[in-house]
C-alpha positions, 0 to 999 in steps of 0.5 A: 509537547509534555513528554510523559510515560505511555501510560499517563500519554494514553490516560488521554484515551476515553471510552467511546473514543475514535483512535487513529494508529499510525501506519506500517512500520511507523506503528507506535508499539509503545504506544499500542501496547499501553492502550492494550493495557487499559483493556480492563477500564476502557469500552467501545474504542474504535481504531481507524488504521490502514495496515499495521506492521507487527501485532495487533493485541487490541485485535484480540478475542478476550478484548473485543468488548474495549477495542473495535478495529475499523480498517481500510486494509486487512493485513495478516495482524487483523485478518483473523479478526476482520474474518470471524466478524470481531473487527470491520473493514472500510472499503475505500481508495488510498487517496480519499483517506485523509478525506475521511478525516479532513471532511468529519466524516470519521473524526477523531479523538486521538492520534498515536502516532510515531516522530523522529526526535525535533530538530532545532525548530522543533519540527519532528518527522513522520519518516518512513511513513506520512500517508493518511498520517498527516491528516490524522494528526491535523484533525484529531482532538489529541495527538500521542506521539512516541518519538523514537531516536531511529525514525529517519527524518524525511523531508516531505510533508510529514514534519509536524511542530512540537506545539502541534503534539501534546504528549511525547513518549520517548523511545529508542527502538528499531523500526520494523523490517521487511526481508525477502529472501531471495526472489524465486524462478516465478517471480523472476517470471514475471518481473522479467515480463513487466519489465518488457513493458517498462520503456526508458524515462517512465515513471514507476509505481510499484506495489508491495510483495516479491513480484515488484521487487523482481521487476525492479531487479529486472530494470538494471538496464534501463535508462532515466526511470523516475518513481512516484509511488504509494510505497518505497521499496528497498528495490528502489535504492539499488536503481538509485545507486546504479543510475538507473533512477534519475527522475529527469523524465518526471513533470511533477517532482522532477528528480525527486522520488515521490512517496507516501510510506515505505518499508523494506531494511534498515538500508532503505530507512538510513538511504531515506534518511534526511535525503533531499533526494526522497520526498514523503508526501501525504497521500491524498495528493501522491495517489490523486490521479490528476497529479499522477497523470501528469508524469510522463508514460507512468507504469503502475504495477500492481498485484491480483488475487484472481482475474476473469475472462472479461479482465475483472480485477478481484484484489482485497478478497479470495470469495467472501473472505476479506484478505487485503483491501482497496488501496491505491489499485484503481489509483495508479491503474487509471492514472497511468491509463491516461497518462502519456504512453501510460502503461496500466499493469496487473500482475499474478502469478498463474496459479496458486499455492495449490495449482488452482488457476488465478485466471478464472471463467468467474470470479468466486462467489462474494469475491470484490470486483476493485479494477474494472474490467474497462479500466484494465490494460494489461495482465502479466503472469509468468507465462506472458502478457496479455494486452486487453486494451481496445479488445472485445470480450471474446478478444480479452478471453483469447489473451488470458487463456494464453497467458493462463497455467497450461494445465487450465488453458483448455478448460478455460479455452471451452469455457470463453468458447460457450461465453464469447463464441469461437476465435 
C-alpha cells in the first residue's frame, strides 16, 4: 500500500471503468468526493454500490455524461436518480452479490473502499461493514483504500493485508450514524407483536428501520437469543448487556454474533470494536440459506412496502417507482421457514403516512412481487398477526383483513368475498 493524496489515489480511475464503493457507512467520502472531482476529464464510469450512507454527488444531474450508477439497493442518496432514468437498478439477492463479482459477470476496475489503520502484521479491517466488500477487493484490478483512525477493527472476514491494497489515503474522520428518535406508539405495536413470536433460544435476523428496533426493545425478557443478521443494529448491544443474547442456542457460530455490516451510533461501532464476541462476515456466506437454516427456530423479521391478499410481499417499489431494493428478504424468509421451529415474519405498518391501506386486494400496478406468497408465514401489523402457513386463499384473505386498519377491513372484506368466496 503507497499512501498517496485522494487525488493521485483516484488518477487510478479511467474513463470507461467499473468502480465498486464500499457499502453503508463505510463509504469512503474522501475517496467519493475526489472521483467527483475529476467529473470534468472522466466519461462513462460505472459505479457498482449496495446502499450508501451520506451523499452521492456522482449521482448528480450535471455529471450524468461521467458517472453512471448501477445499484442493487436504491437508497434515499440515488433514488431520485434511479427514478428520473440518470441511474440503473440491478435487482439481485444480497447473497448472490459477491457472485457478480467472483464469477466476472461484472468485473471491476477498482475498488474504493474504507480500512482501520493495519495492525502490526499489517492487516487492515473492513470494520463496520464486509458485506459483498470482500469479494470487491479480491477481484478488482485496483483497490483505493481511505483508512480512517475511527474505523473500529472487527474480526470476521473483512481483514485485508497491506500487500493486498495499492494505494492508501489517510483519514481521521467519523463514521456515519444512525439515530432514531425515540420509537413511537406504532412501532412499539408492532415490536410488541413479533416479539410474541420470538421464543427463547431463537436465533434473530432483523432488518433496518425503527420496527426492528421496537421489537428488540420488546425482547428484554426473553432468555438465550442469538443473532445472525445481514445487519446489526444498535438494539442488539442493549440485549447484550442485559444477557439476553447469548448465542448458546446457535449450531453455527455459537456464542458469536453473526453479521455482514452495521450501522447505528458510535456506541455500536466502540461495542463492535475488536470484539471476539462480533464476527463480520462476507455476505454470500452470512445470508446463504443453507448456512442460516442450520441455527436452531431462526426468526427472520423483515419490513413490506404493501402486502395483498394472497400474501405477495412488494418490498423494493411503491408501483413502478423503485424505492429500496431486493436484499437479503427472501434470504432469511426461506431460510428461517425451513429452519427447525423457523418462524418467517413480514411486518408493516397498517397503513400508510396518508391513511391508504398497505394490506391491499392488489398490488399496484408495476409494484415488484420480492416474497412470494408461498414462501410467507407471517404478516404483523399493529393490529395483530396473521398466520398464512398452511391456508388457502380464501383462508389467508380472512387472516389479512383482521389484521388490516379498521377503516379498510370492509372494503377489503367485499373484495376477498368477490375473489376467494364467503368464510
Amino acid at each position: 500500500m503507497r499512501i498517496v493524496s485522494a487525488a493521485e489515489a483516484l488518477s487510478a480511475v479511467q474513463s470507461g471503468n467499473r468502480v465498486f464503493i464500499h457499502s453503508v457507512a463505510a463509504a469512503p467520502r474522501r475517496l467519493i468526493e475526489a472521483l467527483t472531482a475529476r467529473s470534468g476529464e472522466l466519461r462513462v464510469v460505472e459505479i457498482v454500490q449496495l446502499h450508501t450512507e451520506g451523499e452521492a454527488p456522482y449521482a448528480a444531474p450535471g455529471l450524468s455524461r461521467s458517472f453512471r450508477v448501477n445499484t442493487v439497493f436504491v437508497g434515499p442518496n440515488i433514488r431520485s436518480a434511479v427514478q428520473e432514468g440518470r441511474a440503473d437498478y440491478l435487482p439481485v439477492f444480497l447473497s448472490e452479490v459477491p457472485l457478480l463479482f467472483r464469477s466476472g459477470q461484472l468485473p471491476l476496475d477498482a475498488a474504493l473502499i474504507q480500512l482501520s489503520p493495519p495492525d502490526r502484521h499489517g492487516f487492515c479491517s473492513l470494520g463496520v461493514s464486509v458485506d459483498a466488500t470482500r469479494a470487491a477487493v479480491q477481484t478488482a484490478r485496483t483497490v483505493v483504500a481511505q483508512v480512517n483512525r475511527r474505523m473500529p477493527r472487527t474480526h470476521g472476514d473483512g481483514l485485508i493485508h497491506v500487500d493486498d491494497i495499492d494505494f492508501g489515503v489517510e483519514a481521521d474522520d467519523e463514521i456515519p450514524e444512525l439515530r432514531h428518535e425515540g420509537l413511537s406508539a406504532l412501532d412499539l405495536a408492532i415490536g410488541r407483536n413479533c416479539a410474541e413470536l420470538v421464543e427463547d433460544g431463537a436465533t434473530l435476523q432483523l432488518g433496518i428501520g425503527t420496527i426492528p428496533d421496537a421489537t428488540l426493545a420488546c425482547l428484554a425478557g426473553h432468555h438465550r437469543l442469538g443473532i445472525h443478521t445481514e445487519m446489526l443494529s444498535e438494539g442488539v448491544v442493549d440485549l447484550v448487556e442485559k444477557g439476553v443474547v447469548t448465542g448458546e442456542m446457535k449450531r453455527v457460530h455459537p456464542g458469536k454474533i453473526v453479521a455482514g455490516f452495521a450501522l447505528g451510533t458510535r456506541r455500536l461501532y466502540d461495542f463492535m470494536d475488536d470484539n471476539p464476541l462480533v464476527s463480520m462476515l462476507d455476505i454470500a456466506y452470512v445470508n446463504d440459506p443453507e448456512v442460516i437454516r442450520r441455527n436452531p427456530q431462526v426468526t427472520a423479521i423483515n419490513s413490506a412496502i404493501e402486502v395483498d391478499l394472497t400474501g405477495q410481499v412488494c418490498a423494493d417499489s411503491i408501483g413502478e417507482q423503485l424505492y429500496s431494493g431486493v436484499g437479503g428478504q427472501m434470504d432469511f424468509i426461506r431460510a428461517a421457514a425451513l429452519s427447525e421451529g423457523g418462524r418467517p415474519i413480514i411486518v408493516l405498518p397498517s397503513t400508510t403516512h396518508a391513511g391508504d391501506s398497505r394490506i391491499v386486494s392488489h398490488l399496484k400496478p408495476g409494484a415488484g412481487v420480492v416474497t412470494t406468497r408461498a414462501h410467507v408465514h407471517y404478516v404483523v401489523t399493529e393490529h395483530g398477526i396473521a398466520d398464512l402457513f398452511g391456508k388457502n386463499m380464501r383462508q389467508r384473505a380472512e387472516a389479512l383483513v383482521a389484521v388490516a386498519a379498521p377503516q379498510h377491513r370492509e372494503a377489503l372484506a367485499a373484495e376477498a368475498r368477490r375473489r376467494f368466496g364467503s368464510w
